[in-house]
C-alpha positions as CSV (number, residue, x, y, z in Angstrom):
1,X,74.7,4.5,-73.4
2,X,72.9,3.8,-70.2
3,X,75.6,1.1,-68.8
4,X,78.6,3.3,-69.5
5,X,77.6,5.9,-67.2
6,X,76.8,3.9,-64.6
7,X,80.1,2.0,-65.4
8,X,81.7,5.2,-64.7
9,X,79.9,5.9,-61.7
10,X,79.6,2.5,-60.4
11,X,84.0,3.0,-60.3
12,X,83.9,5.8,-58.9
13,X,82.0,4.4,-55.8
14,X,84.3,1.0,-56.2
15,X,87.3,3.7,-55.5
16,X,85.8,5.0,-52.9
17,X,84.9,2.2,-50.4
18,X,88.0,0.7,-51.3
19,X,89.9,3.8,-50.3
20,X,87.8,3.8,-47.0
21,X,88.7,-0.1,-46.5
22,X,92.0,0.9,-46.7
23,X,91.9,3.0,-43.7
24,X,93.7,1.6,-40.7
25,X,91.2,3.1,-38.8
26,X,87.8,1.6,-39.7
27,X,85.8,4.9,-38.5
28,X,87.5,6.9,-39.9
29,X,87.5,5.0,-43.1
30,X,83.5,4.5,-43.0
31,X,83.5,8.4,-42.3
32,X,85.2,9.1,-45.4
33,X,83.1,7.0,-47.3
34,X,80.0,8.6,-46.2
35,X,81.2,12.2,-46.7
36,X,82.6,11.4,-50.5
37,X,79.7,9.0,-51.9
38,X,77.5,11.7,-50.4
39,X,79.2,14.1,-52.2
40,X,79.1,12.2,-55.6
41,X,75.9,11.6,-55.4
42,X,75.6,15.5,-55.1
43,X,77.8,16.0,-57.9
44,X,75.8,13.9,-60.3
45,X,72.3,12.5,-59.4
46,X,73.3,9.3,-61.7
47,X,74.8,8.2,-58.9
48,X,71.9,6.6,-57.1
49,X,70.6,4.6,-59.9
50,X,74.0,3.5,-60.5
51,X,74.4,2.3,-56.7
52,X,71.2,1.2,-56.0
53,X,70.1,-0.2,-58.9
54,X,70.4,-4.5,-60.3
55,X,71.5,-4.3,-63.7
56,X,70.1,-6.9,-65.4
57,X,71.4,-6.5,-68.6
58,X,75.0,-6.0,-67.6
59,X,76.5,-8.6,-65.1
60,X,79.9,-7.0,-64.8
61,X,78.0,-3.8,-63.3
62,X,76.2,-6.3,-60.7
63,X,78.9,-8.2,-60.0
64,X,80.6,-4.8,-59.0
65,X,77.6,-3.6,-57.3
66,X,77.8,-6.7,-55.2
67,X,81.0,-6.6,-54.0
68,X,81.3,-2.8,-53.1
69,X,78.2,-3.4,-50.6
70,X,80.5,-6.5,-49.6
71,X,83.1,-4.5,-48.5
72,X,80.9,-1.8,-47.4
73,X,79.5,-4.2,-44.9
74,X,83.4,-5.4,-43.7
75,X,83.9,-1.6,-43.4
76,X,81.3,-1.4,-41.0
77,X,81.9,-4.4,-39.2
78,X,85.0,-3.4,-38.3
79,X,84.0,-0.5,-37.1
80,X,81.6,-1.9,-34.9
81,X,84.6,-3.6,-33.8
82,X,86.1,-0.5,-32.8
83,X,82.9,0.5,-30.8
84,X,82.8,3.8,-33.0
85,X,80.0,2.7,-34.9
86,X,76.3,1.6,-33.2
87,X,75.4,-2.1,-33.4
88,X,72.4,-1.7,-34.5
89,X,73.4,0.3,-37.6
90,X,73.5,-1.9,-40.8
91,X,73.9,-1.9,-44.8
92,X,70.8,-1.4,-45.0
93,X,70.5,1.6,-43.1
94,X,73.7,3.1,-45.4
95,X,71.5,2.2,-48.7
96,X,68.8,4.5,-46.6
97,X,70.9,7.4,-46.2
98,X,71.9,7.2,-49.9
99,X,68.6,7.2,-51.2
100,X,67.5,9.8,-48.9
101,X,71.0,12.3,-49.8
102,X,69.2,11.8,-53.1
103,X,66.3,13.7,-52.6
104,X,67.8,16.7,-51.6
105,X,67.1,19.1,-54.4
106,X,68.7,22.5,-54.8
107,X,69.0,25.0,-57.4
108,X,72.8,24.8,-58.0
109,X,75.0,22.4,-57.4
110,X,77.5,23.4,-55.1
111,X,73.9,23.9,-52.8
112,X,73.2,20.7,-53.1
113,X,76.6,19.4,-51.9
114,X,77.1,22.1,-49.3
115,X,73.4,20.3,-47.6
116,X,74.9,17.0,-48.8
117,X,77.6,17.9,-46.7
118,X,76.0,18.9,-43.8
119,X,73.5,16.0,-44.5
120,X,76.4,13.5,-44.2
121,X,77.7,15.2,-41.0
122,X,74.2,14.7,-39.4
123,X,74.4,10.8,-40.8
124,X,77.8,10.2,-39.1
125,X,76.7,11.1,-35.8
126,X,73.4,9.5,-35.9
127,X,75.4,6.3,-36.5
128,X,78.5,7.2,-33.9
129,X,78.5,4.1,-30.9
């Protein structure tokens, strides 16, 4: 079934951005977050339906949804705090770089994470204060 999958991906973002909340240090934590839901979405091209996608149908999945971009945005809020991370740069623009890490298309999959690697690399310094 649809939901179950992205259940299973929907937790495995959840575990994620908590992990990277967790961080004492907010950049760092952000950073991590970037690299690994990069690398997920790499790892199984579910992932972006399951992330940026309303589930009508299946409230616990929205209600998950919701609070992992909640966190996400106190992850990035603190590290504005920190100055690591541009003012300008907001949820919206993280959404962005998901979608786009999901076009990237190669013939294997470990060549499609090694560019969604270098593709979240590229992301973190475009959003470095």
């Amino acid at each position: 079934m649809a939901t179950e999958a992205f259940a299973d991906q929907m937790n495995a973002c959840v575990a994620v951005v908590d992990e990277g909340l967790s961080d004492p240090d907010p950049w760092h934590g952000l950073c991590l977050v970037i690299e690994q839901l990069c690398e997920l979405q790499a790892r199984n091209r579910g992932f972006t339906a399951a992330f940026t996608s309303a589930f009508p149908h299946a409230v616990h999945l929205a209600a998950k949804r919701e609070a992992a971009l909640a966190s996400l945005a106190e992850l990035m809020r603190r590290a504005k705090g920190t100055g690591h991370l541009r003012a300008e740069v907001g949820l919206d623009d993280l959404v962005l770089m998901l979608m786009a890490n999901g076009g990237l298309y190669a013939t294997s999959t470990n060549a499609r994470v090694a560019a969604s690697r270098r593709f979240a690399a590229l992301t973190i310094e475009a959003f470095r204060g």
